[in-house]
C-alpha positions as CSV (number, residue, x, y, z in Angstrom):
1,X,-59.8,-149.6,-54.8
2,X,-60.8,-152.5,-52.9
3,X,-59.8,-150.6,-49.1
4,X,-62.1,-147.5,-50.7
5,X,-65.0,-149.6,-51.2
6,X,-64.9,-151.0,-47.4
7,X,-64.9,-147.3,-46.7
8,X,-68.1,-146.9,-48.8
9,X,-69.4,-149.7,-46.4
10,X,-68.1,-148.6,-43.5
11,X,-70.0,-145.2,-44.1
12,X,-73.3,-146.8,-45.3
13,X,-73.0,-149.2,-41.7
14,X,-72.4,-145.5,-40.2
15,X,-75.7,-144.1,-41.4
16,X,-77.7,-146.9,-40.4
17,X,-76.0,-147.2,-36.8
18,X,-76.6,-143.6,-36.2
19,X,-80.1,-143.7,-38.0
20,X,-79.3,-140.4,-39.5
21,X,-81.9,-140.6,-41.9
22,X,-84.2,-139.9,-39.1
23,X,-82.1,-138.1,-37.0
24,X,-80.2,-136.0,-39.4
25,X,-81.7,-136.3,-42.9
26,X,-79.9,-133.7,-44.7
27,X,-76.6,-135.0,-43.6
28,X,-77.5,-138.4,-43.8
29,X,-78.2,-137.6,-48.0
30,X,-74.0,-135.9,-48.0
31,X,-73.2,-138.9,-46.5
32,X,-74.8,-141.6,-49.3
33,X,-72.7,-138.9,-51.7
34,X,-69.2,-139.5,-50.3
35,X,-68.5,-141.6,-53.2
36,X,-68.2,-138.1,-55.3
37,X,-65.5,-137.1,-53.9
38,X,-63.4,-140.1,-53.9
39,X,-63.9,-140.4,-57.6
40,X,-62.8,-137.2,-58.1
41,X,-59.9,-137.6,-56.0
42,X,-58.5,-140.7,-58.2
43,X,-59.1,-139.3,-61.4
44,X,-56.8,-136.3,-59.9
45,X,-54.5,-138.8,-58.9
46,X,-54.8,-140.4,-62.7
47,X,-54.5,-137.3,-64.3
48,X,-51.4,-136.3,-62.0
49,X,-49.5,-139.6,-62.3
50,X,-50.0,-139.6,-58.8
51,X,-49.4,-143.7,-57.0
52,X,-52.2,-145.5,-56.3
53,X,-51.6,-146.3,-52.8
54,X,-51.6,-141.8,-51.9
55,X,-55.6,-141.7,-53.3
56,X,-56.2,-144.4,-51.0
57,X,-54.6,-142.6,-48.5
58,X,-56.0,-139.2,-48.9
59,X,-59.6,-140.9,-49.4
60,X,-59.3,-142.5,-46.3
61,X,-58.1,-139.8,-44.2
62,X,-60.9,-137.4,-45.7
63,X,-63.4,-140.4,-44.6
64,X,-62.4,-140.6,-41.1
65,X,-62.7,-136.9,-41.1
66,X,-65.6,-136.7,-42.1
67,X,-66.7,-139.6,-40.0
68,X,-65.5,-138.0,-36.9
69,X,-67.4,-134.7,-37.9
70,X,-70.6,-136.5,-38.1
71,X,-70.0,-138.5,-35.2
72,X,-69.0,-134.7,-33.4
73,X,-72.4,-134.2,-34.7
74,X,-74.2,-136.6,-32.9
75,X,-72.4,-136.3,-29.9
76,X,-75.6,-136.3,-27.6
77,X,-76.0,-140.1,-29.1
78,X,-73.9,-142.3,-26.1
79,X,-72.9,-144.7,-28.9
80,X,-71.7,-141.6,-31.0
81,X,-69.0,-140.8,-28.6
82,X,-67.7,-144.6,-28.1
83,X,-67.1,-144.5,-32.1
84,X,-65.8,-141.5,-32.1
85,X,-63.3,-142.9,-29.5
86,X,-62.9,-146.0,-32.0
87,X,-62.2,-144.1,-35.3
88,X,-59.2,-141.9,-33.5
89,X,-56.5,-144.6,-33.6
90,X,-57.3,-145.2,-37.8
91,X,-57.3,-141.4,-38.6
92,X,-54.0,-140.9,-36.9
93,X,-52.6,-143.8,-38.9
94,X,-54.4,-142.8,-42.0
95,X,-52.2,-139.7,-41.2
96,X,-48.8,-141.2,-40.7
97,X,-49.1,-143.6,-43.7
98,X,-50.1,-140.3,-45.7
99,X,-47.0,-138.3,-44.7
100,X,-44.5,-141.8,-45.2
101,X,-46.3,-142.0,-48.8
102,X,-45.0,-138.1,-49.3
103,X,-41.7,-138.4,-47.9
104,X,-40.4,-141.3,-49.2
105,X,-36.9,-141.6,-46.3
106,X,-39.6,-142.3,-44.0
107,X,-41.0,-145.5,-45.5
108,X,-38.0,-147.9,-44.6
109,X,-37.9,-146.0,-41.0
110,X,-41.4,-146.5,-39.6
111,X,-42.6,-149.1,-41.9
112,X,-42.9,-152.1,-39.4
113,X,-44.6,-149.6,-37.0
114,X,-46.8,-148.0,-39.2
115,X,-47.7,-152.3,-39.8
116,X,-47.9,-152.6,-36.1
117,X,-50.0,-149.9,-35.5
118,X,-52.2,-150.4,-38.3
119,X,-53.1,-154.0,-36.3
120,X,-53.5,-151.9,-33.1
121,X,-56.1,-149.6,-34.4
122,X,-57.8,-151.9,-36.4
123,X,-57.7,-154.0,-32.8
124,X,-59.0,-150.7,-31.4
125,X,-61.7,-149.8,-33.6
126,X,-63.4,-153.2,-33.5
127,X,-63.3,-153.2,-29.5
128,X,-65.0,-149.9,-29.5
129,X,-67.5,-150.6,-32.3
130,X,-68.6,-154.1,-30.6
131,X,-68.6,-151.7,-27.5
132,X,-71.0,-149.3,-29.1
133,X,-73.5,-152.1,-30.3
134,X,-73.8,-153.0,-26.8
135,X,-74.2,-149.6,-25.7
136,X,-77.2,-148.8,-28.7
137,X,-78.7,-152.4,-27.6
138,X,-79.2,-151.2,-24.2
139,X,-80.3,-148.2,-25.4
140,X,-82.9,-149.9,-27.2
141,X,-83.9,-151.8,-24.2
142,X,-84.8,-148.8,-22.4
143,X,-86.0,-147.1,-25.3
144,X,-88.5,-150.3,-25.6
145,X,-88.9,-150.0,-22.0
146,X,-89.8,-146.7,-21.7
147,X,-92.6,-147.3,-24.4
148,X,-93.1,-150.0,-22.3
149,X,-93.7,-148.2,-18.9
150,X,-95.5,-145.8,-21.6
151,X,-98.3,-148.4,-22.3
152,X,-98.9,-148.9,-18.7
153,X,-98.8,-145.7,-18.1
154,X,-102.0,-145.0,-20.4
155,X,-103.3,-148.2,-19.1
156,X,-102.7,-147.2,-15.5
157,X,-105.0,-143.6,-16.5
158,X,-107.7,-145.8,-17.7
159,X,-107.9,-148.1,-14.7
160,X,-107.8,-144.5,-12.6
161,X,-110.9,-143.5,-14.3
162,X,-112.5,-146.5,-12.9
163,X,-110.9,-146.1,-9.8
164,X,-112.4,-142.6,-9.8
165,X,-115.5,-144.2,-10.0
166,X,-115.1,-146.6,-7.2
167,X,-114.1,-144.1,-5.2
168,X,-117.0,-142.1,-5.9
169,X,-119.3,-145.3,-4.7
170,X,-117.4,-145.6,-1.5
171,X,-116.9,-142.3,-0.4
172,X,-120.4,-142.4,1.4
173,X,-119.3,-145.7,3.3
174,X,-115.7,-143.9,4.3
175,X,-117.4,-140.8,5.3
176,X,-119.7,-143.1,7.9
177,X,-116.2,-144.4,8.6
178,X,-114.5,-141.4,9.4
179,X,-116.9,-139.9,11.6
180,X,-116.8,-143.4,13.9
181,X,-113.0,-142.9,13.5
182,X,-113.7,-139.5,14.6
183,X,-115.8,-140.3,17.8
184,X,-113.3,-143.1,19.1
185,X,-110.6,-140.7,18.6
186,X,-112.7,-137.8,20.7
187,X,-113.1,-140.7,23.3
188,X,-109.5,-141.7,23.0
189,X,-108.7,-138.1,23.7
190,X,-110.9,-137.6,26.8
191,X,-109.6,-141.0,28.5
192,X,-106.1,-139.6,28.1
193,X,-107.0,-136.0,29.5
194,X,-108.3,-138.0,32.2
195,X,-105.6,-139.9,32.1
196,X,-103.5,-137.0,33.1
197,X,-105.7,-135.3,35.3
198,X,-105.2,-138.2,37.5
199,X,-101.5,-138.6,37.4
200,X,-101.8,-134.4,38.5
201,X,-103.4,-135.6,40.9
202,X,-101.6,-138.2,41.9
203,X,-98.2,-135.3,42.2
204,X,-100.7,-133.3,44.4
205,X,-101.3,-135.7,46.5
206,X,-98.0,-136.8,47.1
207,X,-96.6,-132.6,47.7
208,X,-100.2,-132.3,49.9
209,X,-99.1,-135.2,51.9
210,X,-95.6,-133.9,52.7
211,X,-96.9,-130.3,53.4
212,X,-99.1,-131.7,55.8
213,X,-96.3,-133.7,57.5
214,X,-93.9,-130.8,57.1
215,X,-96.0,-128.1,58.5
216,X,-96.7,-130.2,61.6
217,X,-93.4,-129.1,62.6
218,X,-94.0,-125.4,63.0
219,X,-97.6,-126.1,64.5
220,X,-96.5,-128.2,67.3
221,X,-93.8,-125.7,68.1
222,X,-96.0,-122.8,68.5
223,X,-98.5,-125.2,70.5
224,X,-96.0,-126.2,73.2
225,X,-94.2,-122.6,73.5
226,X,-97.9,-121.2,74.0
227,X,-98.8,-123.4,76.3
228,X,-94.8,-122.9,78.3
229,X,-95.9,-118.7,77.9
230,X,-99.9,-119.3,79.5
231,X,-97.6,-120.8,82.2
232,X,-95.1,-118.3,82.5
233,X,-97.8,-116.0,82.3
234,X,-99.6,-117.8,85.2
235,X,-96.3,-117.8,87.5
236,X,-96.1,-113.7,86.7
237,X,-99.5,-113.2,88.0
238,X,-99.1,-115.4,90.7
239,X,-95.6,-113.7,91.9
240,X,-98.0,-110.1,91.1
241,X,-100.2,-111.4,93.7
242,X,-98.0,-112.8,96.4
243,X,-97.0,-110.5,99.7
244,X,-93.2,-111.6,99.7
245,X,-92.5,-110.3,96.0
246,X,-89.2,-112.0,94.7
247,X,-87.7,-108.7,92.3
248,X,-85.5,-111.1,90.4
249,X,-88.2,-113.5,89.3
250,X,-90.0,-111.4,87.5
251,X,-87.6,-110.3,84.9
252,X,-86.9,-113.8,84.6
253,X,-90.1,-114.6,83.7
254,X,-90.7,-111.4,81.4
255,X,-87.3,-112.9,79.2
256,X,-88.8,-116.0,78.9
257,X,-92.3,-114.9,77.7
258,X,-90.3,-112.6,75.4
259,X,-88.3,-115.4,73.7
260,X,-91.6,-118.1,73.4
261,X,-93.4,-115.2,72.3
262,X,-90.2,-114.8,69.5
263,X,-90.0,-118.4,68.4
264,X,-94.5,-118.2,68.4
265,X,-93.7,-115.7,65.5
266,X,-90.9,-117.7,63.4
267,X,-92.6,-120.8,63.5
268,X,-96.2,-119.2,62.6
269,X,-94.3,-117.4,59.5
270,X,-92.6,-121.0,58.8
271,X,-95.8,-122.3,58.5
272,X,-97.4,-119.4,57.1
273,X,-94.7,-119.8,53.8
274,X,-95.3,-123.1,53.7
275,X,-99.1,-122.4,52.9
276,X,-98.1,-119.9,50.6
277,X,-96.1,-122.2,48.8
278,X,-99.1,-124.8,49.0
279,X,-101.5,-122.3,47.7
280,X,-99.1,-121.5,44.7
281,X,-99.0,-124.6,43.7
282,X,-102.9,-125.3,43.3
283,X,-103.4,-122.3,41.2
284,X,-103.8,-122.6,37.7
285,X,-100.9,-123.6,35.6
286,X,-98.8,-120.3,34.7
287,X,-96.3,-121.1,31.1
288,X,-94.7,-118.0,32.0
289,X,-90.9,-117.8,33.1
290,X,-89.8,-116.1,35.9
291,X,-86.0,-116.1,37.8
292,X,-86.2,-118.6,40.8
293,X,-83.9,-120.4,43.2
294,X,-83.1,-123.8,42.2
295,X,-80.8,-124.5,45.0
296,X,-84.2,-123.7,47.2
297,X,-86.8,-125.6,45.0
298,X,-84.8,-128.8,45.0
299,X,-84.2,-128.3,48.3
300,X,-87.8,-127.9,49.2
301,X,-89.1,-130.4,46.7
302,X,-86.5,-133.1,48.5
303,X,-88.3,-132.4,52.1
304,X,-91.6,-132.6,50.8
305,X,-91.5,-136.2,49.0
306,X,-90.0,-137.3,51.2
307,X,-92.1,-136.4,54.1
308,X,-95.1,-137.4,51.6
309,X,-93.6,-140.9,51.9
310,X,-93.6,-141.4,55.4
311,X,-97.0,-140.0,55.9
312,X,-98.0,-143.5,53.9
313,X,-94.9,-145.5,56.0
314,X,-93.6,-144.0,59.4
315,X,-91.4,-147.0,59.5
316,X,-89.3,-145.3,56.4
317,X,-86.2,-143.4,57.4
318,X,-83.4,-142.7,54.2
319,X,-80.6,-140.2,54.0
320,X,-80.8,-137.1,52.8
321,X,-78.1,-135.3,51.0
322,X,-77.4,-132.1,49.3
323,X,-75.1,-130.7,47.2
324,X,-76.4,-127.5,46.0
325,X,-73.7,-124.8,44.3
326,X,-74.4,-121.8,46.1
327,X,-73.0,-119.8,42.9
328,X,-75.6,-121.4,40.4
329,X,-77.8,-118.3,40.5
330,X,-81.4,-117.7,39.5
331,X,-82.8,-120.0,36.7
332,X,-85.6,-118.3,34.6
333,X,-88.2,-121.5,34.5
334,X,-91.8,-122.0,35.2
335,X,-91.5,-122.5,38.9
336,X,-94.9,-125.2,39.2
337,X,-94.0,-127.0,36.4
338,X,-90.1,-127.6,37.3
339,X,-91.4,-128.2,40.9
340,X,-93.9,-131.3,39.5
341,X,-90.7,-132.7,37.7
342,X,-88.6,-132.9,41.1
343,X,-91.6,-134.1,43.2
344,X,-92.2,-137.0,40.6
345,X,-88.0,-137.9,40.4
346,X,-87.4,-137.6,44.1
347,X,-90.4,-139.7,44.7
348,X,-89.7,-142.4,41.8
349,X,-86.3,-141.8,44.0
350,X,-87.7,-142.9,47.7
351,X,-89.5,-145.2,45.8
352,X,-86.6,-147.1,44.8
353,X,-84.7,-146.9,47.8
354,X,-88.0,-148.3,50.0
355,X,-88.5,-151.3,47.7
356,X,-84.7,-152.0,48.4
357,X,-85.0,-151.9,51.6
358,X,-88.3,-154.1,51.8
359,X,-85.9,-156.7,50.0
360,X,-82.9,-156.3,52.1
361,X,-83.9,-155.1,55.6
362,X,-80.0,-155.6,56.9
363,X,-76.8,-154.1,55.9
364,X,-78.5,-151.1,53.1
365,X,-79.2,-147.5,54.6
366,X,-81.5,-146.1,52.0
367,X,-79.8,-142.5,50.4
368,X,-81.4,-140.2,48.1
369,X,-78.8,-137.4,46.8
370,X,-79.8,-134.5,44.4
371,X,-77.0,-131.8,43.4
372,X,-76.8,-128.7,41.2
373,X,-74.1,-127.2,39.3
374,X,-73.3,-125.1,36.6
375,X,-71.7,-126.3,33.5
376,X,-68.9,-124.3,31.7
377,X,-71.3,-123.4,29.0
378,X,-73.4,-122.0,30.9
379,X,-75.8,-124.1,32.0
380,X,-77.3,-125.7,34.8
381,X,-77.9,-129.2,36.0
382,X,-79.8,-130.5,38.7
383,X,-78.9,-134.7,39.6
384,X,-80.8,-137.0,41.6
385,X,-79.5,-140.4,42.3
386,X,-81.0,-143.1,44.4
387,X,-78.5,-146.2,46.0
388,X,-82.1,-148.6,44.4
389,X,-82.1,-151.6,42.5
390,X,-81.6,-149.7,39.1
391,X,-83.5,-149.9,36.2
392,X,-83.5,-153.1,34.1
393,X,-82.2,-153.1,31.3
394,X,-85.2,-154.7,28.8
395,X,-87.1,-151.6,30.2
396,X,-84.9,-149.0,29.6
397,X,-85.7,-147.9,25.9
398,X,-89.3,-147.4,27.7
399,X,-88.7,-145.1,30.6
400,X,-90.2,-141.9,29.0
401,X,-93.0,-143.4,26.9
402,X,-96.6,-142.1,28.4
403,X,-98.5,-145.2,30.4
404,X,-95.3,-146.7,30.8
405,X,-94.4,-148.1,34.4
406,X,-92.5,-150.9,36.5
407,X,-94.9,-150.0,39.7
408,X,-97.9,-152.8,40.6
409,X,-101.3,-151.7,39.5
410,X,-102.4,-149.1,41.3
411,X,-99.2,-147.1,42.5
412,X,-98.5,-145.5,39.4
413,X,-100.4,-144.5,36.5
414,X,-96.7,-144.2,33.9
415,X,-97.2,-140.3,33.3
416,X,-94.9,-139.2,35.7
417,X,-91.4,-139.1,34.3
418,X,-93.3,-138.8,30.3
419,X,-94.5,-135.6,31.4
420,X,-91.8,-134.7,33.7
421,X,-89.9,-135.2,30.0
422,X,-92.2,-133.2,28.0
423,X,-91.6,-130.0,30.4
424,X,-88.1,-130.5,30.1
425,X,-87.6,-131.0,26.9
426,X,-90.5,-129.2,25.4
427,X,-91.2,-126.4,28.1
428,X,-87.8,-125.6,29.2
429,X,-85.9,-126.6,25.9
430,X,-83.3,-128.9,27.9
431,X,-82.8,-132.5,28.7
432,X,-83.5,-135.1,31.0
433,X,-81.3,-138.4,31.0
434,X,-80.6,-141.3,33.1
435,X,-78.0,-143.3,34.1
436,X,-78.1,-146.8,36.1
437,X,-76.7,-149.9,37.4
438,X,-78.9,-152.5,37.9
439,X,-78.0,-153.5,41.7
440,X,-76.3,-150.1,42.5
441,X,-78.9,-147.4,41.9
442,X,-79.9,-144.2,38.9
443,X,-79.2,-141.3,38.6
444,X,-81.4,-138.5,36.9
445,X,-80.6,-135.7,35.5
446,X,-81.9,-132.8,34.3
447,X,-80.2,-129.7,32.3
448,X,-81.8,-126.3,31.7
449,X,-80.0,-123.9,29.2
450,X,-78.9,-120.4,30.4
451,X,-79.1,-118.9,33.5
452,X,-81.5,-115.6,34.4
């Protein structure tokens, strides 16, 4: 009797753990009714002649069942399931001692195991239960917690009602704000279109500068063979007019005209392409694609910076060298704007190589390289390395950022190579990268997807 009455407690403990009159009312009433059944179950077991110690049993065994069903119940409940865990252990010795008590043999066989494992589940259950308190206290806490954060919560939605407020007073004062904001930001704007406009500029002047230089070439040509042909020409007429006429002179003479008169004509369409190209180039900015020649852009592009350079310093001299792949193909790309990002790298290029040389006059031949190839995906790179002092380190990280530049104030405005980036990366959807030594020289280069 004593054992059943713990299981009364037990059961009562249960209800309030759970809280099932709140949770579960109806079942929570069965529960504080369990007492029925166990008296009906020893009277049956008075009537019967039955031993005491099989209703103890049987009652316990129907009170862990039905334990374990409420618990099953309240399943959702964390702390539910960690009893539930604690209550398996009992009911499977309730079991054991049940079937001993009805097959009597088996009491001397398991006795002092059913002993030991009665102190292991009673070990058991009173882990598990202490490890469900804990688990319904920290429940509690963030149950408390959430009422809490509850509490601030409505607190929080009256101080935003007087926020609301404030906000209405100062939204005249951030308006007068936002349009100040507004105008510094439409001057910020204009200073950095101007900004650009210069560093344009800046490339235009640098590509006028070497067509200028490079179309001297032609010019002087067709100067000195027109003055060699008014010469010829004068020697013809002058052999025309003399009484002893030589017959083998004239022909002669004729070839040679013929042949000034041919090389007049190449170099006046030399210099006629290279004001085409000159005139292309000033013409407003075109985004669309079209299939050129990189080998002969890059190639061109080399010339003309660099001939752009000496007009500022006749005393420069560097080597230039090409390694174009002849099998590269036409590029579809917008032909001004790739040209503005080889003028501004071979010129950061010469640039380097000059400044070198300024430092160490003996012993360094200044050498500017640029190379294209196709990659085995498909696409096509275009390098340009420079034998310079490299870029430093510290500095590196900054190389693309607009205003950006290691030049003194005045040659450079820090556009260049941001832009130059932009149109790669942006315009073209491709890459541009670097790679230097400080003390040996960088390398640029710059890789365009697909091919046209």
């Amino acid at each position: 009797m004593f054992g059943c009455l713990l299981a009364l407690l037990a059961v009562r403990w249960l209800r309030r753990f759970l809280d099932l009159p709140t949770r579960m009312p109806r079942l929570s009433y069965l529960l504080g009714r369990i007492w029925v059944p166990g008296v009906a179950l020893f009277a049956l077991c008075f009537l019967a002649g039955w031993k005491a110690d099989l209703g103890d049993e049987l009652y316990y065994l129907f009170v862990y069942v039905v334990g374990a069903a409420v618990l099953v119940r309240a399943r959702d409940y964390r702390p539910a399931r960690t009893l539930l865990l604690a209550l398996a252990p009992l009911a499977l010795h309730a079991a054991a001692e049940l079937l001993t008590l009805l097959i009597g043999s088996l009491s001397g066989t398991f006795g002092s195991v059913l002993e030991t494992a009665q102190g292991f589940a009673v070990i058991w259950f009173i882990t598990f239960v202490v490890l469900a308190k804990n688990q319904k206290k920290r429940l509690e806490a963030e149950r408390l917690q959430h009422e809490e954060e509850e509490k601030a919560r409505c607190q929080m939605e009256a101080q935003n009602a007087e926020l609301e407020r404030l906000v209405a007073e100062r939204t005249a004062t951030l308006q007068q704000q936002t349009e100040e904001l507004q105008q510094a930001l439409t001057e910020l704007k204009n200073t950095q279109a101007q900004l650009i406009q210069s560093e344009k500029m800046a490339s235009l002047g640098e590509l006028t500068a070497g067509i200028a230089h490079e179309i001297q070439n032609p010019l002087n040509f067709v100067t000195n063979f027109a003055d060699v042909s008014a010469e010829l020409v004068q020697e013809l007429e002058a052999e025309q007019r003399s009484p002893i006429r030589n017959p083998e002179l004239e022909p002669l003479l004729l070839q040679d005209l013929r042949q000034n008169l041919e090389k007049i004509n190449h170099h006046g369409h030399r210099a006629a392409s290279i004001v085409r190209g000159m005139l292309e180039h000033s013409r407003a900015q075109s985004t669309e694609r079209q299939p050129i020649d990189l080998n002969t852009l890059a190639d061109e592009y080399l010339r003309l910076a660099y001939h752009g350079l000496r007009a500022k310093d006749k005393t420069f001299n560097a080597s230039l060298l090409t390694e174009l792949d002849p099998a590269i193909g036409p590029v579809e790309a917008v032909g001004q704007d790739l040209g503005r990002v080889l003028l501004n790298l071979f010129t950061n290029a010469f640039y380097a190589v000059q400044k070198r040389q300024l430092r160490q006059p003996v012993g360094f031949e200044p050498t500017v390289r640029v190379c294209t190839r196709r990659l085995p995906t498909g696409d096509v790179q275009i390098c340009v390395h420079d034998n310079g002092d490299g870029i430093p380190e510290a500095v590196r990280q900054k190389v693309f950022q607009p205003f950006f530049t290691t030049k003194p104030t005045g040659e450079g405005t820090g556009l260049g190579l941001s832009l130059s980036y932009d149109i790669i990366t942006n315009g073209h959807n491709g890459t541009l990268t670097f790679d230097t030594e400080e003390g040996q020289g960088t390398e640029f280069v710059v890789t365009l997807p697909g091919a046209a």
